[in-house]
Structure formats: C-alpha cells, structure tokens
C-alpha positions in Angstrom: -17.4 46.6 50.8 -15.9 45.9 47.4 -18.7 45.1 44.7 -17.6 40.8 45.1 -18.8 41.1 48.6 -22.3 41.0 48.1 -22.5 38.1 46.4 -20.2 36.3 49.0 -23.0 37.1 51.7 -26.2 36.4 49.4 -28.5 34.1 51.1 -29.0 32.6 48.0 -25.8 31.7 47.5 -25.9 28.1 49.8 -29.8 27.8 49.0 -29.4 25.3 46.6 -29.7 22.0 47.7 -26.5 20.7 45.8 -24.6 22.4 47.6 -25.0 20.6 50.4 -25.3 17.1 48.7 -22.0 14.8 48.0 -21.7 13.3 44.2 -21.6 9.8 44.0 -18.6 8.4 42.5 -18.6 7.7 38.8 -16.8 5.8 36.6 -14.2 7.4 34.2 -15.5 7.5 30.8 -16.0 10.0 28.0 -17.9 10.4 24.6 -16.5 11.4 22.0 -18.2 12.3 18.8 -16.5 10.4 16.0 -17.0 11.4 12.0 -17.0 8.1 11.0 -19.2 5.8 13.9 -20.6 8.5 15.5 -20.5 9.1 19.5 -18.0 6.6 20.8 -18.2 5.9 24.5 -14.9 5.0 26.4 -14.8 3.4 29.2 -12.3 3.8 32.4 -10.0 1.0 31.3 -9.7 2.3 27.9 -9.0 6.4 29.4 -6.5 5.1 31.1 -4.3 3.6 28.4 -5.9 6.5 26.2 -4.4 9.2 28.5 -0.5 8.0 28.4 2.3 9.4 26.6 2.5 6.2 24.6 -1.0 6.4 23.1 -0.7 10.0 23.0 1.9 9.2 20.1 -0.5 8.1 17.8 -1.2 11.6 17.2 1.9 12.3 15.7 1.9 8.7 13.0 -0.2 9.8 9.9 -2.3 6.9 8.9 -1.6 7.4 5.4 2.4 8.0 5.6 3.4 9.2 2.3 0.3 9.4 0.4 -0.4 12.7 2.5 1.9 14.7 0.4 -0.2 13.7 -2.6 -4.3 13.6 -0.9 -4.2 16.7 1.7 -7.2 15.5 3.2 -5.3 12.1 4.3 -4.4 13.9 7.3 -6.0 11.8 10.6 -3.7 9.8 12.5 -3.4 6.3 14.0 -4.9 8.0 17.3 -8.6 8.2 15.6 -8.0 5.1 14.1 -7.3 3.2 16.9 -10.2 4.3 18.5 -12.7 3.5 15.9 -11.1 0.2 16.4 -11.8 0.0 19.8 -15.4 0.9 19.2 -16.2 -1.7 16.5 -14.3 -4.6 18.6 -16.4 -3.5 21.7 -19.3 -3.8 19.3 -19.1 -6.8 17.6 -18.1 -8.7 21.2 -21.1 -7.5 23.1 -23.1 -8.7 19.7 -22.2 -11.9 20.2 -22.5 -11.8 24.2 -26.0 -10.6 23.8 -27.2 -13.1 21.0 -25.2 -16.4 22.0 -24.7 -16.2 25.7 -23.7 -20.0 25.1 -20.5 -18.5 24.0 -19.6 -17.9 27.5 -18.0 -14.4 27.1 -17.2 -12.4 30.1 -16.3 -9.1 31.0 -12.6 -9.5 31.2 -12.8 -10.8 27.6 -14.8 -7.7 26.7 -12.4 -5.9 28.3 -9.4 -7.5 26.7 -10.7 -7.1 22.9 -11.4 -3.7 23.2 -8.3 -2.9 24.4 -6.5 -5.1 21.7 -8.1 -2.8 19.4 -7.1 0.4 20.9 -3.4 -1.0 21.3 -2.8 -2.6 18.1 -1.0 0.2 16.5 1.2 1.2 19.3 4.0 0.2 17.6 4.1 1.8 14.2 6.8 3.9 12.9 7.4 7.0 11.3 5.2 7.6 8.7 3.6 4.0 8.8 4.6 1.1 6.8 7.5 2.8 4.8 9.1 2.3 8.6 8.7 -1.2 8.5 8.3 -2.2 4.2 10.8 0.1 3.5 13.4 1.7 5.8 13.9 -1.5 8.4 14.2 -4.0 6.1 17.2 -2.1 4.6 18.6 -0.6 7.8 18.6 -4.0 9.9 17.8 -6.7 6.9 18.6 -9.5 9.5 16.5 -8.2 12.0 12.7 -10.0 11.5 10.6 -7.2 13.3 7.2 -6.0 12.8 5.3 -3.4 14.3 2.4 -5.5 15.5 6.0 -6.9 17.5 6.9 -3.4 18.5 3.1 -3.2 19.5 3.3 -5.4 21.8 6.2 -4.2 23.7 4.8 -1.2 23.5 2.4 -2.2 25.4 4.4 -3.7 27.9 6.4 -0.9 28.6 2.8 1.2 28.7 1.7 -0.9 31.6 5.2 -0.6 33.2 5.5 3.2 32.8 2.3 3.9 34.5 1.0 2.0 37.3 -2.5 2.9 37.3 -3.4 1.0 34.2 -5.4 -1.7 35.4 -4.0 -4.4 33.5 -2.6 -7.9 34.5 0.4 -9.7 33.2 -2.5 -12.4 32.2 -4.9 -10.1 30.8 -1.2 -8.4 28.8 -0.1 -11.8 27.1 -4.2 -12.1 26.2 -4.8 -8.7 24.5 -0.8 -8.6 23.3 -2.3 -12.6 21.4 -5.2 -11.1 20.3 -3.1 -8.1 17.9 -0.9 -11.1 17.1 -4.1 -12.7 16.0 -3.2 -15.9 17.4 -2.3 -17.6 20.8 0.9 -18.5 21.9 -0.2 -21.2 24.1 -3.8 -23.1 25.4 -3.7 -21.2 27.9 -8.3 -21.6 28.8 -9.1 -18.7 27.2 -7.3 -19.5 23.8 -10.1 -22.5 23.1 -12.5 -19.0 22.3 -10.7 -19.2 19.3 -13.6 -17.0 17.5 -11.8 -14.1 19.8 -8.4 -13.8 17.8 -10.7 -13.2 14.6 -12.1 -9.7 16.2 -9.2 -7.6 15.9 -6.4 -9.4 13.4 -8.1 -12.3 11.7 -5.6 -14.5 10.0 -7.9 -17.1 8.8 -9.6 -14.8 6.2 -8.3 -11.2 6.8 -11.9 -10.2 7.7 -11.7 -8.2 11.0 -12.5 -5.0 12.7 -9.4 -2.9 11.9 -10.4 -3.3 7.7 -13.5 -2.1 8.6 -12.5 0.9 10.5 -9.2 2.0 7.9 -11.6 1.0 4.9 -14.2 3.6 6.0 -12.3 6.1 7.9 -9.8 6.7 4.9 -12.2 6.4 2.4 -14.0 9.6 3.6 -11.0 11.3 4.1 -9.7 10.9 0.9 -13.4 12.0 -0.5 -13.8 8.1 -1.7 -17.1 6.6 -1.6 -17.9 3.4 -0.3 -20.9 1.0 0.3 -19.1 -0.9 3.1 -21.4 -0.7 6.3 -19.6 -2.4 9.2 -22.3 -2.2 11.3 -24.4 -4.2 9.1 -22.0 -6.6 9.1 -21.3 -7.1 12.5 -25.4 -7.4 13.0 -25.4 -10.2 10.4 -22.5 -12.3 12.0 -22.6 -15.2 14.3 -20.2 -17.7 16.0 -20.6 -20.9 14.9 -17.6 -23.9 15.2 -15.1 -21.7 17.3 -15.5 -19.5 14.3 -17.1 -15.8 13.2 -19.3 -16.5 10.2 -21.8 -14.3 8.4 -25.1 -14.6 6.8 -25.5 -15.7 3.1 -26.5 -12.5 2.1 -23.6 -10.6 2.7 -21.4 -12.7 0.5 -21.6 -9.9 -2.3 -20.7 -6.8 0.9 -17.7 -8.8 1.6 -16.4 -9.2 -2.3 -17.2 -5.3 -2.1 -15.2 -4.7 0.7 -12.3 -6.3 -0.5 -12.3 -4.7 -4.0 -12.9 -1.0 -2.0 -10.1 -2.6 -0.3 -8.1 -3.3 -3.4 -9.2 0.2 -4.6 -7.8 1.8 -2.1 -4.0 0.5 -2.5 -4.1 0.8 -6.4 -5.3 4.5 -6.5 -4.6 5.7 -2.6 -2.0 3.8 -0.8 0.6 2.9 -3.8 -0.2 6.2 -5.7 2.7 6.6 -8.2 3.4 9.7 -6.8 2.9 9.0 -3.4 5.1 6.0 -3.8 8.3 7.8 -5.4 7.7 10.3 -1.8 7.8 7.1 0.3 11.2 5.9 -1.1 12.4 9.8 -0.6 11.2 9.1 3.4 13.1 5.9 3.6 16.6 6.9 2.1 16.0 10.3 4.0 15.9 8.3 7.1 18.6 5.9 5.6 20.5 9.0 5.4 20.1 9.9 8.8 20.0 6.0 10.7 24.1 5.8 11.2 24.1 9.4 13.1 20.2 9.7 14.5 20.7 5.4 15.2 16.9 5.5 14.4 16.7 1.8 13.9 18.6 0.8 17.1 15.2 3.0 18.7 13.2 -0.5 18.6 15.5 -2.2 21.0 14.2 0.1 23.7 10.9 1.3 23.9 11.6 4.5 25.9 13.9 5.5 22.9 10.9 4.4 20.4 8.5 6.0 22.0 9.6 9.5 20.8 10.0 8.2 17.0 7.3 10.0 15.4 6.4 11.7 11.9 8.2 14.7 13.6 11.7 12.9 12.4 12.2 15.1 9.6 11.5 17.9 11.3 14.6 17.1 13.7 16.6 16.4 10.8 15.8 19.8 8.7 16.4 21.8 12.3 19.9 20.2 12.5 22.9 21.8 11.4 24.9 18.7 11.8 27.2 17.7 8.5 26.3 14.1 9.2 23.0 14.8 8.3 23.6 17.0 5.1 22.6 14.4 2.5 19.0 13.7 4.6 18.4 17.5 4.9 18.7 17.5 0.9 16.7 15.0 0.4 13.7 16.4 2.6 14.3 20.1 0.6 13.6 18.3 -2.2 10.2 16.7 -1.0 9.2 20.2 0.6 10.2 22.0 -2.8 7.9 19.3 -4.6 11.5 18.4 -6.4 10.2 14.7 -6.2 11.3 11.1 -7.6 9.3 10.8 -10.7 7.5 7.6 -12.2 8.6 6.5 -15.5 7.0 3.4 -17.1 4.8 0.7 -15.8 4.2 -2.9 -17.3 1.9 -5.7 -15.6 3.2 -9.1 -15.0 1.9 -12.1 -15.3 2.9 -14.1 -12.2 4.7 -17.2 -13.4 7.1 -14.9 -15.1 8.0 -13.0 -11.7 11.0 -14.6 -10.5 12.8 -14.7 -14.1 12.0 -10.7 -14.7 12.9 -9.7 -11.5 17.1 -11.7 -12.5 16.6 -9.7 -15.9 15.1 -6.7 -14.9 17.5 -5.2 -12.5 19.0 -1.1 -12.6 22.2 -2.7 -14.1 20.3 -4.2 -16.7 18.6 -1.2 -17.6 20.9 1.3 -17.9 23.3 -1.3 -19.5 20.6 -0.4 -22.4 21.1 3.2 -22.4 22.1 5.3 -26.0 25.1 6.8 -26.5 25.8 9.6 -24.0 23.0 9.6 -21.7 25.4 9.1 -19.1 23.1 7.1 -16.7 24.1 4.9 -13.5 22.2 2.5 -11.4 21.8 5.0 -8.5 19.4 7.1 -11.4 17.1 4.0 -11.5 14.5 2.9 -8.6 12.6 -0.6 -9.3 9.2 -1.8 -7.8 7.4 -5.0 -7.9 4.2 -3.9 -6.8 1.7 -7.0 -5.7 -1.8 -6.0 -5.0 -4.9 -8.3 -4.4 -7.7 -9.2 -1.7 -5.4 -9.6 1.6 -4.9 -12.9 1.3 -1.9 -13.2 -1.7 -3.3 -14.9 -4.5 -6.1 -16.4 -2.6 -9.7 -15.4 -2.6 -10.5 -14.5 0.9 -13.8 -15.1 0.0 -13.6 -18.9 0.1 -12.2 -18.9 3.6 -15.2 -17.4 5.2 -18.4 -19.6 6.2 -21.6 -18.2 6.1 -25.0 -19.3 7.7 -28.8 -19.2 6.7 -31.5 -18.0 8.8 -33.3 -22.0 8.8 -29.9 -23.4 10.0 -28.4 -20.5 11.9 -26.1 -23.1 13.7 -24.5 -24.4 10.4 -22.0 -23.2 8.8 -20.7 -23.2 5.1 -18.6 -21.7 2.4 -20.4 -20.6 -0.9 -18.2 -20.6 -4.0 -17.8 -17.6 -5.7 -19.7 -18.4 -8.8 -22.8 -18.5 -6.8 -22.4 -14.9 -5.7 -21.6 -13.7 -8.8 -20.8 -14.5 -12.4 -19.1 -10.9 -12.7 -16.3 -11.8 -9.8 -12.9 -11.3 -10.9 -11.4 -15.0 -11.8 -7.8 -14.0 -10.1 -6.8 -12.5 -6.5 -3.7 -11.2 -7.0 -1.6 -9.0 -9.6 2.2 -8.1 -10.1 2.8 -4.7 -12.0 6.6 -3.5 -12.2 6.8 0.0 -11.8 10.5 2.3 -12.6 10.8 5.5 -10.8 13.9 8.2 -11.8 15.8 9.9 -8.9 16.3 12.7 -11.7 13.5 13.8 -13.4 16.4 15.3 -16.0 16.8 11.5 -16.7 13.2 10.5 -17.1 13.1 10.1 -20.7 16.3 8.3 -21.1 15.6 5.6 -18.5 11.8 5.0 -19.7 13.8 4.7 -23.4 16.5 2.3 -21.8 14.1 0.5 -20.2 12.0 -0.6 -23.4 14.7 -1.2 -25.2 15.3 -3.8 -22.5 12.1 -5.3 -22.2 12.0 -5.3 -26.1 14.6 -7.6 -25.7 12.7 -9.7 -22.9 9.7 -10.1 -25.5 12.4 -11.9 -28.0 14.4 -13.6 -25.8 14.0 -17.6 -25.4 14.6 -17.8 -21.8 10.7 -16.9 -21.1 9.2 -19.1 -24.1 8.0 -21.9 -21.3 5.9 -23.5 -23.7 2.9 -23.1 -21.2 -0.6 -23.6 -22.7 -4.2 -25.2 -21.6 -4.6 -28.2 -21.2 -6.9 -28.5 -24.3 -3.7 -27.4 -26.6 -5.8 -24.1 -27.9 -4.0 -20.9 -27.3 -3.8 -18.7 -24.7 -4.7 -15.2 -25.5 -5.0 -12.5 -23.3 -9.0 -10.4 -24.0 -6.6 -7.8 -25.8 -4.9 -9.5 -28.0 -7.5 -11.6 -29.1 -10.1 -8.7 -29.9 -7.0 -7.2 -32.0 -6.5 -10.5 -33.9 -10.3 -11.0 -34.2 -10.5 -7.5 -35.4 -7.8 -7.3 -38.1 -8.8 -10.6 -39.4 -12.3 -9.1 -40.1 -10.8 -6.2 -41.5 -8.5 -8.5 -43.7 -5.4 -7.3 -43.1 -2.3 -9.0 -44.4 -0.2 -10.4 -41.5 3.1 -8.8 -41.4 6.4 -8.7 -38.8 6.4 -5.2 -37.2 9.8 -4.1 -36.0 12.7 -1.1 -35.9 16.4 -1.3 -37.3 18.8 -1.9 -34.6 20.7 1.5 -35.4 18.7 4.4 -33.8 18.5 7.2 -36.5 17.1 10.0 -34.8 20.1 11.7 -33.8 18.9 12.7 -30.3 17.2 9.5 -29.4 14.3 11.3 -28.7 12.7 8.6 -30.6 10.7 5.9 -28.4 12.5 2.5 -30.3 9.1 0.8 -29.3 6.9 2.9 -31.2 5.4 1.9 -34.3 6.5 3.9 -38.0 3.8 4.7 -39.8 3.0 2.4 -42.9 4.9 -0.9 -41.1 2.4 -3.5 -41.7 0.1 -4.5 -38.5 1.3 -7.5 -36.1 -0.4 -10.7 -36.9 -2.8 -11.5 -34.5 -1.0 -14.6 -31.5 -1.9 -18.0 -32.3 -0.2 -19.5 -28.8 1.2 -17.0 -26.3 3.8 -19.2 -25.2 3.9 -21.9 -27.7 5.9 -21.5 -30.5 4.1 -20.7 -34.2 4.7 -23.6 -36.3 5.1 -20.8 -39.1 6.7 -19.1 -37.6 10.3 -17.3 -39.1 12.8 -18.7 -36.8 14.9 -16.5 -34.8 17.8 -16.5 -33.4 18.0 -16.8 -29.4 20.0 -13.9 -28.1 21.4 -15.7 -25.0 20.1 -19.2 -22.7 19.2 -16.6 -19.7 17.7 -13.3 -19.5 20.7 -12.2 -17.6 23.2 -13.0 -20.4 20.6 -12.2 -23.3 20.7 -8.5 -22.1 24.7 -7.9 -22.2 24.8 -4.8 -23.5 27.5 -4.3 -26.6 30.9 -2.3 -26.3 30.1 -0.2 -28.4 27.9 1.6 -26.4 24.7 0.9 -28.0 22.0 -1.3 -27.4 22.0 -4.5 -29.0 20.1 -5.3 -32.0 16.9 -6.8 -31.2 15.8 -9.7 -33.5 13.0 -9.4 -35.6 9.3 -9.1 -33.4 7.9 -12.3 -33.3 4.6 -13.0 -34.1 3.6 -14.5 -30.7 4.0 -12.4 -27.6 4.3 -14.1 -24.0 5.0 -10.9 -21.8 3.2 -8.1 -21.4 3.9 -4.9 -23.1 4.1 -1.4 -21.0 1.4 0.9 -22.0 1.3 4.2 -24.5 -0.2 6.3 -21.8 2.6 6.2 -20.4 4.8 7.0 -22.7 6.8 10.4 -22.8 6.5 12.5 -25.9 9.3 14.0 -27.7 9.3 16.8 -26.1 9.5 16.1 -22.8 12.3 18.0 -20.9 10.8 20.6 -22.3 7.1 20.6 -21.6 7.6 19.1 -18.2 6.7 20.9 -14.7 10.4 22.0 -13.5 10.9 23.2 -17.1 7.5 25.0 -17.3 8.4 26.3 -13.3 12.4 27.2 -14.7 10.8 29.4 -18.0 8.7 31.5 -15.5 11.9 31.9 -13.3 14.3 33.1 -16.5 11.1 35.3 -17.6 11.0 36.9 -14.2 14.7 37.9 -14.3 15.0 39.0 -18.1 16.4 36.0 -19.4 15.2 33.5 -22.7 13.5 34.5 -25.5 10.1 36.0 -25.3 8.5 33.4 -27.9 10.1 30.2 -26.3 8.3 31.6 -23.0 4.6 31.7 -25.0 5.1 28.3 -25.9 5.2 27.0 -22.7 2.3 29.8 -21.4 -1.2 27.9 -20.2 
C-alpha cells in the first residue's frame, strides 16, 4: 500500500455532505478590485466580450501614448480604463432606474450602456491619439476615420469572431450609437435621448469616460484631484430627455474641466512628451509604405494585432526598408529626442494669418549666415487647449436643478458660480520643436528674428479695439505701463541695428542692451498711436513682408513700435549663450571624451555638477 492509499480509503473522505450535493448554476461574473472605484463587479455579458482577443488588446494601447516616456508611472492601459468605464456607466444608469422609474429603463438598456462603455475604445491605435491626430491624418489625409469608427467595427467583428457573445444586431447598432454619442435613426429607443449622454456626451462633453480618464490618470501621474464622480452621478437627474445636475455642483464641474485642462497643458501635450509623439508618428511614417500599417483599418482582423508592440516589430527587423524607422526608435530609446525650442501664445483672431507667416520656410528663410538650416530641421505646432468644448464654456450647456423644483431644469451663468471663473475657454500657443538638438539655438534665434518682424509688420495692425474706443491692453502690459509711468521714466523706442555684431550670433537679436531706454507703455494694441513715428510697412502680407534678403542675412527690422498687437515669446525660454555647450548631450559627450583620455581636464570641471 503506497502512503496515497490510505487517504483514498478514508471514511472520511465522502463524509462530507457536499460531496454528494450538485451546485446550482451561477451566473458568470467576477470582482475585480479596482485602484481607482474600488471592487468592480462584472457581469456575464460584460466577461464575455471581456474574455476575447479583441478586448484582450487593450492591454497592449497605453492610455497615455507618448507621455509615458516622460511620467513612468503613466503606465495603465485602455484595458483598466475601459473598465472603470463600464463600472461608472452601469452606475449612473441604475441611478436613474432606481430614482425615476418613470424613465422607463430596462434591462437591455442597462445592458447596452454598460457595454458601450467597455467597448468604446476598441478601436484605438498604436500609442493612442498620435495614431489618429498624427500618423493617419498624414498617412491617408483623404481618408475621414476615427477611432470611435474603428470602435465600432471593432465591435462588429468581436461579435462575428466569437459566437457566444450574446449580443444582437439591434442591441450592436444601439451600443455601437451610444460610443457615437448619437443615433443614427428613431429607431424607439433613440427618444431616451438622456442615454447617448452616459458614455460620449456631445451636448456638453460631460460623460462617464472624463470621469474615469480624469481620475484614473490623475493618480497615476501622482496628480491630485477633487473630482468625485460618484458624487456627481448621486446629484444627477433626468429631466427634459436630458442628464442635469444639482445647483450645487456647478463649481465641481468648472473643477473638473480645469483638472481637465490641467491635465493636457502639463500631462498630455508635455513639451517633451510632445516632440516623442512626433518621433512615433514619422517612425511609423517610416515604416507605413513596407509594414502598410494604415491599410490595417480596412480589415479588422489585420487591425486587431496593431498594438504599442509596433516598434518593437520594427527594431527586431532587419529589413532595409525599415532602416530610417529603426533609427528613429534608437534615437527615442537612447533619449536622443526632438527638442522644444520656443513657445509664444496666440491670440485667436490672429490664428489663421500666423499660421500663412509662420511656416518652416519662413523661419529658416531668417537664419544668420552659415547656420546651414532646412525646413526638415524645423517642426511647428499650434497647440489649442480649453474646456472640451473649443472656445465654448461647457459650463453653459449643462442644466441644473434645485431640490424645491427637482423637475425643472435651468442653466446658471457663470458669474453666479464664481466671479474668479476664467472669462475665455479656449487658448492657441505655437510651439517649434528641432529635429537636431545641434540646431536648437539657431532655429529659436531664426525664429525671433521672424516674429520680430511679425510685431512690425502692417499686415496684423487690424485696427481692432472696444467698442468704447479705450485701448486694449493685455494685464501685462498695462501693469508695466502703469508702473514706469509711476516711476517716471522717459518713453523711449527700444530696438537692435539690423547688422548682427556678435560675430557668432550667439547673441539673441530680441534681447534688450543694457542702457536702451524702456518701451513706452501701449496706448491701443491694435490701433495705431496718433504719435506715433511712422514706419515703413515691410510688405502688404506676412508672407511677402518675411522674404528673406540675398544676402543671406535677415532683413532689417524697422524701428519697435510703441504699440504691440502680438504676443511676445517668453525669456524663460530663451537659450543662453552658451548653450551647445552646457546642454545634456554635451554634458553626456564630456563624460564620454573624459572616460577615453580625451579633452582638457579643466573644460571637463566646468561642466562637472
């Protein structure tokens, strides 16, 4: 008898009364414990789409695409995300089932907008939103795709590929409207119009997937944020076919769009993180003619295997198609990245006449004498950023209620929530970014020689004031003017010669001598100063007043004016003198020549930390 054998023949063994018992039959479900919402039950519709290969995918999308290689703890994925999504959706709908069972919502529609939310990210791309901002739009720029499109096929082909997912054609077009955020038709349920507003509101951007991204990459960033979707949700009714909220929460929703706001100025369009995502895109540019990774959202069965892990094909390959990509992914691995090099805010009504002036031609065509740039050196970005909703206040497009008229709805305006409330929704900041961080300095220099220019130039004088005739001063300007005049300083004409006399250009042409008197302080931004000493207009159009000379220096730029109507870029910005020699690869390439014996001891202390 081996030593097993006694336990085999142990009374004891069939004693217990479950062994003799059948299980019941449960449903499939499982809990999962969430760091952001806690335990998250999932029901057996949502395992089943959960537990494909197209879901499954999601693990391999980082939520944060570029911005990754700059915040390493930006590392979940569109799989948790979706999730959460899931989760809130399920929450808020069986709110409003449980507190206004007028509303008439059943369990198919439960069913539905939960899985809207756990499907409306089947169909992102590589590394997010550079696939579809960035590398589509220049790979297929007459194709109009999207990837809540791609979603939706997705979809389809999930519900084709695996028959046991429980899902009707009627119940597909439903959920594959709801991500849409619309309805294609009136078909009966498309008068619950207060459904589409769950997962991808359109009417004011407020909806359950902001709630879930806003927290989830907040804390993973190591953000902190007041936003508390579940208090919202509790505070929200349907009232007119539409979700409102209760008065109080006016002030949580102007917080969660400026955490919102937050998030894309210092997270999501990190200067940094942004001159990576360009690397991605051209790096996949690179690669689209012999990978055909573009042609992959014509068929989902390609698509479906188009993750993050793209690069990681391309860098294994030893194909010579693919040389140029493989460099450009050494490059991000080796940190050898794009670089940022100036940054100036725009005021909106000059947008579409900067971006005809300020193009990579027009910048390098004000380059010094041998700095030997091209337009493939220079990388331009008009960077918008605002509350979701362009230059609109989302604010005003949501109605609220009040607990003595829960059944009435209104908007409040937003100098009733707060007399603190930013006045304007939207901003425009143009950003330039070097392939060659060798060429930094000379394209931030070329650059403000150009926009010098713009400041002078005629074609942007529109003349544009109140309607009370005073002036226009931007807070800046007019605590500088207020400031010298209490000082008493003498107005003077700042400006430079338009020969550059430091032999190496090293010298910024924007930066002020010392001793040249102050600028006066702007009587009319746009206007023209009756006293003004006239000036001559370089050109009609920005285009033409930029031609650069023959000579090969920049031209002459007419004296400053005493009234400036564009923004200036900023001195933090600015590079110092020194810059190709004090900067990272330099400080990286002294430790290298110390290692092998090479350079001068004392030009390797100066650089020591």
């Amino acid at each position: 008898m081996s030593r097993y054998d006694w336990a085999i023949e142990d009374d004891d063994f069939g004693c217990s009364p479950l062994s003799s018992q059948e299980a019941a039959p449960v449903s499939y479900s499982k809990t999962i414990n969430d760091p952001i919402h806690g335990h998250i039950k999932l029901d057996e519709d949502c395992m089943k789409v959960i537990d494909t290969v197209q879901f499954q995918r999601l693990r391999d999308l980082k939520q944060l695409g570029s911005a990754y290689f700059v915040f390493p703890g930006g590392a979940h994925n569109r799989f948790e995300h979706s999730i959460g999504v899931c989760h809130l959706a399920g929450v808020l709908i069986e709110h409003f089932r449980t507190n206004q069972p007028e509303l008439g919502i059943t369990n198919n529609d439960v069913k539905c907008v939960k899985l809207a939310g756990l499907c409306h990210d089947l169909g992102h791309g590589p590394f997010s939103h550079i696939f579809d901002n960035e590398f589509m739009k220049q790979a297929r720029p007459g194709l109009e795709w999207t990837h809540e499109d791609a979603s939706g096929a997705m979809l389809q082909y999930l519900v084709d590929d695996n028959p046991h997912v429980d899902i009707n054609k009627e119940e597909l077009e439903f959920i594959q409207d709801l991500i849409n955020g619309k309805p294609r038709s009136d078909y009966p349920r498309a008068a619950k119009r207060f459904l589409f507003e769950i997962v991808a509101n359109k009417r004011n951007s407020v909806d359950v997937d902001k709630f879930d991204y806003i927290q989830r990459d907040c804390h993973n960033v190591g953000i902190k944020t007041s936003l508390d979707a579940l208090r919202l949700i509790t505070f929200s009714r349907v009232i007119d076919n539409q979700i409102c909220y209760y008065k109080g929460e006016a002030f949580n929703l102007y917080e969660m769009f400026h955490t919102r706001y937050r998030l894309f100025k210092t997270i999501y369009t990190h200067k940094v993180g942004k001159a990576t995502e360009y690397m991605v895109s051209e790096a996949l540019l690179a690669a689209d003619k012999y990978l055909g990774i573009s042609l992959s959202v014509d068929d989902m069965k390609r698509y479906v295997h188009l993750t993050d892990a793209i690069i990681k094909e391309i860098e294994r390959s030893t194909a010579p198609e693919l040389a140029e990509s493989r460099h450009i992914i050494e490059r991000i691995r080796t940190r050898d990245l794009y670089r940022f090099v100036d940054a100036v805010p725009i005021q909106l009504e000059h947008e579409l006449k900067l971006r005809e002036a300020v193009t990579p031609e027009a910048i390098i065509a004000h380059q010094c004498t041998g700095d030997g740039l091209t337009e493939k050196d220079v990388v331009i970005e008009w960077l918008k950023l605002g509350y979701a909703m362009k230059d609109k206040n989302p604010v005003d497009l949501i109605h609220f209620y009040q607990k003595y008229h829960p059944n009435v709805s209104f908007p409040i305006a937003r100098q009733n929530v707060s007399a603190l409330l930013p006045p304007l929704f939207e901003e425009l900041t143009l950003r330039i970014f070097a392939r060659d961080n060798q060429k930094r300095q000379k394209i931030q220099r070329a650059f403000r020689i150009l926009y010098r220019n713009l400041q002078q130039s005629d074609a942007f004088d529109d003349g544009l004031q109140n309607l009370s005739g005073d002036s226009v001063l931007n807070p800046v300007d007019r605590r500088i003017g207020e400031g010298r005049a209490s000082r008493g300083e003498e107005a003077g004409v700042g400006g430079v010669d338009g020969e550059d006399s430091d032999p190496d250009h090293s010298h910024d042409i924007l930066a002020t001598p010392v001793g040249t008197p102050s600028r006066p302080p702007a009587r009319r931004l746009f206007g023209a100063d009756p006293q003004a000493t006239p000036v001559t207009s370089v050109a009609s159009t920005p285009a033409a007043s930029l031609k650069r000379q023959s000579n090969g220096l920049h031209a002459t730029p007419s004296p400053l004016r005493p009234h400036q109507h564009l923004l200036q870029p900023c001195d933090s910005s600015l590079l110092p003198l020194n810059y190709s020699e004090v900067s990272s690869p330099a400080r990286k390439k002294m430790r290298l020549d110390a290692d092998t014996g090479v350079g001068s001891e004392s030009a390797l202390s100066e650089f020591q930390l």
